[in-house]
Structures are given as C-alpha cells and as structure tokens.
N, C-alpha and C positions, 0 to 999 in steps of 0.2 A: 387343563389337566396335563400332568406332564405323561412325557412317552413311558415311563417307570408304571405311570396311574394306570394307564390305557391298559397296557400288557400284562401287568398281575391283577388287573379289577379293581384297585382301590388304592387310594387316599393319600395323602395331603403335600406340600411343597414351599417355598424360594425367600431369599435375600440376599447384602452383602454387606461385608466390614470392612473398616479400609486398612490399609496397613499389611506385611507379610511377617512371621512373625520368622525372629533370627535361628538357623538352624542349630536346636542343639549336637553338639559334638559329643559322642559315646565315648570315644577312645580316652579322653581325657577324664572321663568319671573313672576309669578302669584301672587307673594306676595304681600299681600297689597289687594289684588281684593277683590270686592263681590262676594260671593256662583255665584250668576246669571250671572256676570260677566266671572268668570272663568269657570263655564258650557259652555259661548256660546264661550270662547276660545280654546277652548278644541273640538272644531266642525269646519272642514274645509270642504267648499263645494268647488266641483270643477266640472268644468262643462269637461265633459272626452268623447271617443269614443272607440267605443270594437264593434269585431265582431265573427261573430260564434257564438258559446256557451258559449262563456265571461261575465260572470256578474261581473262588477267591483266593486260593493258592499259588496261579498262574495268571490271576487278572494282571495288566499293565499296571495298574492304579497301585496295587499292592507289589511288584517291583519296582515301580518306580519310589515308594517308600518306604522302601530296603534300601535302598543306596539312599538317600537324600539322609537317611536315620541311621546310616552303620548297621542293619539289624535284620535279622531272621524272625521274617511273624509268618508262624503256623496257626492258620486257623483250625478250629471245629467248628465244621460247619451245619444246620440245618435250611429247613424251607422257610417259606414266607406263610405257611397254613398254617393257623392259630392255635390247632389242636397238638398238633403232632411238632409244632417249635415252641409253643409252651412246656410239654413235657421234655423234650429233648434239654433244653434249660434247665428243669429241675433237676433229670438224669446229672446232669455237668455240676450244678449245686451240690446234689449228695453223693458224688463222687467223691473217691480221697485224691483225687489230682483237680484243682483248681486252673482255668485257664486264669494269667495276670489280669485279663481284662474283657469285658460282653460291651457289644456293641450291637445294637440290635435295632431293629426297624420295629416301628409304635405298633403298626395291625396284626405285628404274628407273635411276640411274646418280651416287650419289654417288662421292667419291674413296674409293680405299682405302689402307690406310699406305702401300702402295710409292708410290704417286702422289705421297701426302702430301709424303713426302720427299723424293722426285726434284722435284719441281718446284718446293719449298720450297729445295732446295738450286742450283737454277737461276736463283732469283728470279722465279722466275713468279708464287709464292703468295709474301705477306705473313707473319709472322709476328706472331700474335693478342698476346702477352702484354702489350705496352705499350700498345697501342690498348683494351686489358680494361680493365687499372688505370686510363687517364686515361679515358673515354671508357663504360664499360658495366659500371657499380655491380653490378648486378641479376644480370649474366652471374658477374661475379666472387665476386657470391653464392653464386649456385648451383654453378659448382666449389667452394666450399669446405664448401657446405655435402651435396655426395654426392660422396664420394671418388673411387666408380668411375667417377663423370661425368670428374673430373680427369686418372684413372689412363686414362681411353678415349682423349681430348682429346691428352695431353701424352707428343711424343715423347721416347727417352732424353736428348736431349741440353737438356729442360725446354720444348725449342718447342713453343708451341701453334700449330700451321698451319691448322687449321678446327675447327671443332664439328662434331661428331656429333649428331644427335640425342639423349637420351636418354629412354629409355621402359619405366619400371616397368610392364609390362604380362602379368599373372600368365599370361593363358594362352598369349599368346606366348613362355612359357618353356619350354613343353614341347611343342614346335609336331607333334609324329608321334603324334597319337591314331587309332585307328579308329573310325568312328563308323560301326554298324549298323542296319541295319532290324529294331527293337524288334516291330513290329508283324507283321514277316514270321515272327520268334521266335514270339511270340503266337501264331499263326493254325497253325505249323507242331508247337507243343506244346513248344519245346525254350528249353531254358536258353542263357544268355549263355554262350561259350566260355571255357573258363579255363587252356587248354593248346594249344598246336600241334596236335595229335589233336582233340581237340575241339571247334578253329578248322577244321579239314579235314569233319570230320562233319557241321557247321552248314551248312559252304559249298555240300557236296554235298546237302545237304536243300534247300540256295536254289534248284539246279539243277533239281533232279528233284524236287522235291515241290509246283509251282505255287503256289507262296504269294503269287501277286497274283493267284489266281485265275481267271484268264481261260481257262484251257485251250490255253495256246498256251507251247510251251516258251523263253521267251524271255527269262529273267531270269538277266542277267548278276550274278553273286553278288560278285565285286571290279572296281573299277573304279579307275585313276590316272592322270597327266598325265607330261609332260616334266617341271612342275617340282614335281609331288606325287606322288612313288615310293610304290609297293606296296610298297618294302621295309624301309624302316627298322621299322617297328612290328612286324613279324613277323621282322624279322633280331635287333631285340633280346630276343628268347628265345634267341636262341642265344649272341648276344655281343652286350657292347654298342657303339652304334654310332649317329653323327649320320650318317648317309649319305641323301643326296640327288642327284637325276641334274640336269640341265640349267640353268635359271636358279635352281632353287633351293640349287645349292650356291654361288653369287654369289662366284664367283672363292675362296673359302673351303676350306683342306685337311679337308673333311670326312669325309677318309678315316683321317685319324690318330684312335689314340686314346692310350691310358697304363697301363702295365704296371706300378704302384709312378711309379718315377720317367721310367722307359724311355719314350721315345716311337716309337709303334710302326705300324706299318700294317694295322691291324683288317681286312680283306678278303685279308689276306695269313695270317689265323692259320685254325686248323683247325677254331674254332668259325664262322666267314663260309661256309667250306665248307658246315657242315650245314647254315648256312640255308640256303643255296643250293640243297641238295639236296629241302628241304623246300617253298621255294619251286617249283621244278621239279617236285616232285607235284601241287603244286597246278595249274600250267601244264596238267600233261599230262594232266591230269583236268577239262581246261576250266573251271576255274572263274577264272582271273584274263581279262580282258577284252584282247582280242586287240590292241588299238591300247594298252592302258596304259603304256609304253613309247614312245609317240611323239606322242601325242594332244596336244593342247593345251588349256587351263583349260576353253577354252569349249563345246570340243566335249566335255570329260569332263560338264560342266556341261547338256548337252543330252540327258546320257543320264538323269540326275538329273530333270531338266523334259521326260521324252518324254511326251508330247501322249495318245498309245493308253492306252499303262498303267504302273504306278508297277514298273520293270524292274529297280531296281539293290539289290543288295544289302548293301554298303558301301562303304567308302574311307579310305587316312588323307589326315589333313588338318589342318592349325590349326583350320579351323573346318568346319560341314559343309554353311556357305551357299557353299563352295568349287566341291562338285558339285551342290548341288539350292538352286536361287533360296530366299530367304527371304521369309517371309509368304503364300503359295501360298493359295490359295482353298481349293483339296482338301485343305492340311494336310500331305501329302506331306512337307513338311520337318521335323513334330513327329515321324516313324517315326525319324528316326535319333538315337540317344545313343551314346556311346562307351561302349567296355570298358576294363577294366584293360589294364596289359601283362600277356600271357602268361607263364604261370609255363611256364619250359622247361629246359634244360638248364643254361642261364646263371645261371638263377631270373628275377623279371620286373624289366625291366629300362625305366626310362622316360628319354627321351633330354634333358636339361635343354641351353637353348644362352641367351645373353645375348640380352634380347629386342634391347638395344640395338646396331646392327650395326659393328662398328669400322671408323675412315674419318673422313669428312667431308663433311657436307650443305652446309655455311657454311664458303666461302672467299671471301677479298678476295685481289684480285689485283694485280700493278704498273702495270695502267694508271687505280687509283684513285692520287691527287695528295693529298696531306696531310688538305687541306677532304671532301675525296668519303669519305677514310677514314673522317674522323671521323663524316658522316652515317653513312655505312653500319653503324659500329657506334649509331649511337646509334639505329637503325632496329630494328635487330637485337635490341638492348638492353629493347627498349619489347615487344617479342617475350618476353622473358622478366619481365613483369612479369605479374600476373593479368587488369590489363585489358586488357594487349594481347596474352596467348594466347587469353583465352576469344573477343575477335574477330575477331584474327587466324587461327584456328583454325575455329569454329564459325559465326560471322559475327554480326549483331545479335542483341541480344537481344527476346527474345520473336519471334524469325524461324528462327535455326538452335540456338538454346537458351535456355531459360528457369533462372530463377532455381528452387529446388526449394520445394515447397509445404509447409507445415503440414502431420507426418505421413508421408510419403511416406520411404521408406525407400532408404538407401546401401547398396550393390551388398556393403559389407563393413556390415554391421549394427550393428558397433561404431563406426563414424564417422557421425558429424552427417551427413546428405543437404545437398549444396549447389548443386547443378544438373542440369537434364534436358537431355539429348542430343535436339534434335527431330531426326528424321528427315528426310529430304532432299525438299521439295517440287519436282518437275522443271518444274512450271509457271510457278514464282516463279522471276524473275531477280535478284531481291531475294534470294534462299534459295542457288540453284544459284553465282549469280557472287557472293554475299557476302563468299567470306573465302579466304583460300590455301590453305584443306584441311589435307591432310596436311604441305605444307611449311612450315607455323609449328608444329607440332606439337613444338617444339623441345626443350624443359623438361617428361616432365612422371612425377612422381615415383607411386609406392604410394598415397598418403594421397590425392594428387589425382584418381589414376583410378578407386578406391574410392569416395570419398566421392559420386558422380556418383548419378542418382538411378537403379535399376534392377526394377523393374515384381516382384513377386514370382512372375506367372506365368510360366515359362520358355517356356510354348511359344506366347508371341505374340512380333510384330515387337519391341515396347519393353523387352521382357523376354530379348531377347537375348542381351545380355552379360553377365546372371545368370547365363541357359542356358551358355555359355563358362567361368563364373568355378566354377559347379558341376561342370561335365567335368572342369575340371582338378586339379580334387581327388584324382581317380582319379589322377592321375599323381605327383602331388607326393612327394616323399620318397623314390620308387624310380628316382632315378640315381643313374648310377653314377661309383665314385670313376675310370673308366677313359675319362671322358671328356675330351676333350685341350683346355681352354682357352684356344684359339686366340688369341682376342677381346682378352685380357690380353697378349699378346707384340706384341714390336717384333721387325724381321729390320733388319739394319744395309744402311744406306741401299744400301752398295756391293753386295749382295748380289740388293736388290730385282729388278732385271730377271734374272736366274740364275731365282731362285725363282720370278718369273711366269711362265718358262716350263714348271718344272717341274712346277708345280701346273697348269698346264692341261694338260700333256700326261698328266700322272699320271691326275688327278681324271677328266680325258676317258674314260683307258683303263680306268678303275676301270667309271664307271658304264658304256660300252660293254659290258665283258667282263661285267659283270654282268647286262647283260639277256639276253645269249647266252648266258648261264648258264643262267638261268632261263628262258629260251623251246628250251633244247634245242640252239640251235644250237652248244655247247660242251655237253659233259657232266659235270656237276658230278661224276659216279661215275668217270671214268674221269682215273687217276691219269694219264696222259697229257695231256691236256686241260687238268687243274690247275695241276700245273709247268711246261706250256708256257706259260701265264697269268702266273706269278709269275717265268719267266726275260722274259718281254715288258715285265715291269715291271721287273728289272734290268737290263733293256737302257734305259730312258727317264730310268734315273740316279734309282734308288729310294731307294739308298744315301746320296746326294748331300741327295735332299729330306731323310731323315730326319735327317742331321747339322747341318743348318741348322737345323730347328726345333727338334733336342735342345738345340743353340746357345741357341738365342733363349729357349725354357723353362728352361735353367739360369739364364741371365743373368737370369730374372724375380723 
C-alpha cells in the first residue's frame, strides 16, 4: 500500500509511460488579448481534494506547475471524507461560479457515469477527445496502450467526458480478505479455519479461551465498520457476492450478481439466506462486535490500537492497517495475516472487483475558454508522463522517493526494482505538502506498481506492500464467474436519474435488512421475515433495477 493508503485508510495506486510530454507555452496563445483578458487566463481554478497537512495552494507540486505552465491555479479545496467532499462538489456544481476544472481522488467524491452524462449532455463537462488528440500525446498514449483504461474512460456514444483514474493494483482486486490474529491461533493451539464450522469454533475459542492473556474476558473475536462489512467474506461461502454496507458500496449495485447470463439479486437467492443464518449464529453467540454495523473506520481502528491489551480477533478488510495502525512498537499489527476463502456450501469463493473505480476524477468544465483548456490539458498531460507522476504523486525526489539501489528487490521479483516509496515524514513540509498524493495518481499500470522496491520482510513498515501483495495470493483465482461486472456497463444517459434512485433505495434496503438479519432483529429462520424482505424489495421496483442493468449488460 502506498504511504497516501496507510495515512487516509484507504485505496488504490502505481505505473509509468515513457516519454515527457513538450511544455505548452501560454504567452503565445495570448496574443492578441486584452491586459484583463489575459490576467483572467493566466488563473485556473480547480476544484481539488488534500488531506492531512496538504495545502494545495502552497504545496511545491502545485508551484512548481505555476512556473513550468505560465499560470495561477487557485484551488477549492475539500477532504478526502466521502460525505462531506461529495457534497462540497455538488455545492461547486450548483454554484453560478464554475471552477475550469475537478480533479479529484476516486474514494471521497469523483463523478460517476450517470453524472458523466447528464452533465456532459447539459454542457457543463467538456468533452476530452479533441482536447486528447491536439493537446495531450502521453494521455492519448496510455488509452491506447490499456484498453480497459479506454473501455473505463469512453461513453457509448465514443465521448470521453473525464478520466478515471487508473490503477493496476493486485490487492485491491480482491478488497474482502479476513485477516486474523495468528498469534492468538498460536497461543490457543488451533489451526487457521477452513470451513464456516471451523470459522465458528475459532471464534468461540477467541471468546472464551483468554488468548491475550490477561484474565479479563474481553476479546472481541470479529470486529467491522460502516464501510468494512463483516459480511462479504463469510457470505461467500455461501454464495458469491461483492456486498458492502455504507460508503463502501460508493453508490455501486453491489447487490447484483450473474446467473450464466441472467442478472440477478444475489441477497435475494436462497444461498444469501444461509449466510445469513450463519452470520446470526455467530451474532447470537457474541462473537461479532456489537457496534460492527454502525461504527466508523476509526473507532473500528481504536479497538485494533486499545491501549490495555491486544482485544480483537479479526476483520475483513483490503488491508489490516484498516483496523490496527501499522508499524506499532508492541508488533501488534504483525498478529494478523489473512485466510483463504472458506470452503462452504458455495465452495470458497473470493470476491474480484476492478481496482479501478468507474467515473471520473479529471473533468474540464465550460467555464474553461479555449487557452485555459489547453493548459489544463497540458497540465494533466505532464501527469501522465514518468516525470511528472513520480512528483506529482510522491513529491521530490530523495524526500517522498528515491530512485532504487543496487540489489534491492521489486515487489514482483521478475521485474527490474526502480523505485522506493519513502514513507511519510509529518515533520517535513518539504515531505507532507510535496506532491498531490493520491490525486495525480492518475496512470499507473502492473509493471509500474511491481517494479517499486519492496523490503522482503513483511512484517516491517517498508515491507508492507509485499505483506498485501502476499495475502492476495490466497485470494487470486477463486472468483467467481457470478460476479456482475458493473465497472464495464454504460446505463443510457435518459435512464441515469431512474437508476440513481433505485440503486440507493435498493442497495440502502439490502445492506439495512441485512444487518437486522444478522443482529436478530429479523429472523433469518423465519419464513415470514424472509418474504416479507424480498416483497419490501418488490415494492422499491426490484424488478425495474434488474431490467436496466440486464439492458446495459447485453448491450456490452
């Protein structure tokens, strides 16, 4: 994971393109202008997101592409929290002042294709493709040269309206691992679980067997958040299934999945049931963690880091510095490695999703003017060349990464090593305000995030994203053909607001019913309870979602 993942909690990263692309020159588009004219050309507002100690007003990154560009970019800025840089973006939308251009980071509030296209078809957003050809070599590279960058990028009717990030990022491919405490297995005599039985047996040993030894019964055996469910990894033993509760299903029908060709509503079929029911043992046998269901990252994260004694006994997660800080003094974060999926009913089932998220982070708007477009892409452009992600991205070199040494070994061992990721210094302003983070993060393919240099110990801080790139081995190869590849469809533009609602009301009522499943307040065993579940869902027009997206998936 990169030091960007570590420090805001979440998601995805790396590659490179060759080439640097040639500085466009402002002063030469300007000829001809009036003084007042060329002032307000010379001023790109972008509406941007930074966290931590980032001020992208005064970062180096963003002087340094002041001078390189002739150019004044004032940002408006928000956070990286989904709720509150969501609407902050809208706020900027329905404003009567337009920033030229959003650049935004995928987890707290890029566009999504319904956006894309309503707003594309309003004239709000620009359309990329001639501004690509004349204006950004480098860009036009990289869609040609990864197809699913292009296939992400380009609506049906050929418009490119923004860029997506994209991000070969192997273990964000399979983001529903459990990672358990190794050491509490150790201490307690017992094997890693290999079956739903198995997983229940372990759990109850976390309980009642004191394995952090203090004598005090206080180890919560599962632990998860609003947007890191208890249930996906233990619902795919039963069926498979991307299911996610609150910001982690990011407006996304993570409820669907695929039957052959059928697209279907996996919490709707008879295998969601048993997990449900198997979940709800687990409930009522106290071993899942009473707030897992409403908690939020940091307080999940605070049971992981409690102060008295090491309490928790796992979690799933993309990564397991999610609930327990990384680097710890006591070591505490080396106890957890992941298991397999569960071999259960379904057989084991591991949930694959496109690390890349579909949308758009990079939109130009209509109150950029011919000149502004052209910077803007050629800003952008310099973004996808190698010298201008490694510091647009990481920041100076020999400050936020170094070049990699004689020896030193890439994260895939078959590639050349060609850079180390330093770590985040929080006392350098030099380190902390260097570079855009996550939001230049724009291009970065397999070969690029591999070849990075990665420590062969896993259980230190720089050794990291080995530890990641090893977990997810366990998962690779066991999804399933039943997962619904959303990421790939278009919905036709006139549809989009229809389907926004029905996917939030849906997706709402899915993950709702499902934690009242599983906490009891619905009874997963009582046929009553069930079908009233799934007539709640044909009353919210179930019918309606699934014929749209069978729509959209035939027409792919």
């Amino acid at each position: 994971m990169s030091r960007h993942h570590i420090s805001d909690t979440m998601r995805y990263s790396r590659r490179s393109v060759a080439g640097i692309a040639a500085v466009g020159v402002l002063a030469a588009a300007l000829v001809g202008c009036s003084p007042s004219e060329e002032d307000d050309q010379k001023v790109i507002t972008i509406f941007g997101e930074q966290g931590g100690q980032m001020d992208l007003n005064t970062n180096s990154f963003t002087l340094l592409m002041e001078e390189k560009f002739d150019v004044d970019i004032q940002f408006e800025t928000t956070g990286y929290e989904s709720g509150a840089a969501n609407e902050a973006r809208q706020v900027s939308l329905a404003g009567g002042d337009l920033p030229e251009a959003y650049m935004l980071v995928p987890w707290a509030s890029q566009f999504n294709k319904a956006e894309l296209q309503r707003y594309g078809d309003q004239g709000v957003l620009l359309p990329l493709n001639d501004l690509i050809d004349e204006y950004a070599p480098n860009i036009a590279d990289a869609l040609a040269a990864e197809p699913g960058f292009e296939t992400l990028a380009t609506a049906p009717d050929g418009k490119i309206w923004g860029l997506p990030q994209w991000n070969d990022c192997y273990h964000c491919s399979y983001p529903y691992k459990f990672w358990i405490n190794t050491e509490w297995l150790t201490t307690l005599g017992l094997d890693a679980p290999t079956t739903p039985d198995e997983f229940f047996d372990v759990m109850m040993a976390f309980k009642t067997g004191d394995p952090n030894g203090n004598g005090v019964a206080d180890e919560i055996p599962i632990t998860g958040s609003a947007q890191w469910s208890v249930v996906p990894y233990i619902m795919n033993a039963f069926i498979s299934n991307s299911f996610n509760t609150g910001a982690g299903a990011n407006g996304q029908p993570v409820s669907l999945g695929l039957d052959g060709d059928t697209v279907q509503m996996q919490p709707m079929q008879d295998g969601w049931r048993e997990g449900l029911k198997f979940l709800n043992k687990l409930w009522e046998a106290g071993l899942i963690d009473p707030a897992a269901f409403s908690q939020g990252d940091d307080t999940m994260q605070g049971l992981g880091n409690n102060a008295e004694a090491v309490i928790l006994g796992g979690a799933t997660a993309i990564h397991s510095g999610i609930f327990v800080s990384v680097g710890q003094e006591d070591g505490r974060d080396n106890q957890y490695f992941p298991i397999p999926p569960l071999e259960g009913p379904a057989g084991p089932h591991a949930t694959y999703q496109l690390p890349s998220i579909p949308g758009a982070t990079f939109v130009v708007t209509k109150a950029a003017d011919e000149t502004e477009q052209k910077v803007i892409m050629e800003m952008m452009d310099y973004l996808f060349t190698e010298e201008g992600h490694m510091r647009g991205e990481f920041g100076e070199e020999d400050i936020g990464w170094r070049a990699a040494d004689e020896g030193e070994v890439a994260l895939d061992a078959e590639l050349e090593a060609t850079f180390f990721d330093i770590l985040v210094d929080e006392e350098n302003e030099a380190d902390y305000n260097g570079s855009w983070g996550p939001m230049a993060q724009v291009f970065e393919t397999t070969e690029f995030r591999n070849a990075q240099v990665a420590p062969l110990d896993i259980n230190t801080q720089p050794g990291y994203e080995r530890r990641l790139f090893e977990a997810t081995k366990l998962y690779e190869g066991k999804d399933s053909d039943a997962i619904f590849p959303y990421w790939d469809l278009w919905v036709p533009v006139e549809e989009g607001n229809e389907l926004s609602t029905l996917t939030a009301n849906i997706e709402s009522n899915v993950a709702t019913s499902t934690a009242e499943f599983v906490t009891g307040v619905r009874d997963p065993n009582s046929d009553g309870d069930w079908n009233g579940y799934l007539d709640g869902l044909q009353g919210l027009g179930i019918d309606r979602y699934l014929e749209i997206w069978q729509a959209a998936y035939d027409a792919s």
